[in-house]
N, C-alpha and C positions, 0 to 999 in steps of 0.2 A: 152771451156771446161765446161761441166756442174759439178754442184757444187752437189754432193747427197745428201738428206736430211735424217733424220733418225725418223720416228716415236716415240713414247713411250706410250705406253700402259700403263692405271693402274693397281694396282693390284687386282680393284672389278671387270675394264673390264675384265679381264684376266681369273677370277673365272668366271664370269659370263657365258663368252666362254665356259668354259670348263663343267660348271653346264647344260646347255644345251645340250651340247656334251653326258656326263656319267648320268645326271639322267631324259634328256628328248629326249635321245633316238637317236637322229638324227645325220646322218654322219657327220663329219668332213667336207668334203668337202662342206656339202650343209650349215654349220653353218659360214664358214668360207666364202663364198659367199655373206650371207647374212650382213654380218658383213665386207665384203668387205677390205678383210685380207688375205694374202696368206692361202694356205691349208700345206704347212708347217710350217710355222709360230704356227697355231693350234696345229701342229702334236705335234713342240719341247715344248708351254707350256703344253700340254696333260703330255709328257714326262717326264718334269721337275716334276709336280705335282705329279704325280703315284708314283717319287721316293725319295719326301721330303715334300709330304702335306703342314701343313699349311706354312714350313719355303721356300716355295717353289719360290716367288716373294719377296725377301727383299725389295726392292725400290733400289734408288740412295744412295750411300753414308750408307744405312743401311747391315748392319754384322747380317750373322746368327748368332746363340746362337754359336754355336761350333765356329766359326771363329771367334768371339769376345773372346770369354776363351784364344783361341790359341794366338791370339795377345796381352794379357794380360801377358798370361807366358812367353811372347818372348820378354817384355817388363820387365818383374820380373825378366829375366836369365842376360839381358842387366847390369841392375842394378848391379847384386849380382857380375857380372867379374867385375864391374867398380870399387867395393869396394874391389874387392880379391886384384886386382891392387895396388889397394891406401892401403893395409893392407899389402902388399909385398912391397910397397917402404917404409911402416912406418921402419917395422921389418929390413930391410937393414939398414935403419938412424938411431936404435938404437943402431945397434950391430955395429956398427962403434966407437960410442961413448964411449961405455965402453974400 
């Protein structure tokens, strides 16, 4: 059983590709050749970039801007029921007492 290996591209090779591609003219196919890369491979970063510019290649492990906010407030909402919680069992143990 062969084992697949997975490449990884950076993100200046990536620009680089694609700088070539849109501002020196030349097909996909024949950049992606040269560069000895599939010609879809080019297509999908072509893709990605047209419809997120510079946020287009985060890396490993790095969060868009939007995707980092999102999991901050999902992390702020976590909180705020943890404390609704804890302020709903306080409010029960007091009215008990009285």
């Amino acid at each position: 059983m062969k084992k697949s290996t997975r490449d990884y591209y950076s993100k200046e090779y990536k620009l680089n590709a694609i700088n070539q591609v849109l501002e020196g003219g030349e097909r996909v196919s024949h950049v992606a050749r040269d560069l000895g890369i599939n010609r879809s491979l080019l297509s999908q970063w072509l893709k990605r970039y047209k419809e997120k510019n510079k946020e287009a290649f985060p890396g490993n492990g790095k969060l868009t801007e939007e995707a980092a906010k999102i999991r901050a407030l999902e992390r702020e909402v976590k909180i705020l029921k943890e404390e609704k919680e804890i302020l709903k069992k306080a409010t029960a143990f007091f009215a008990r007492q009285t």
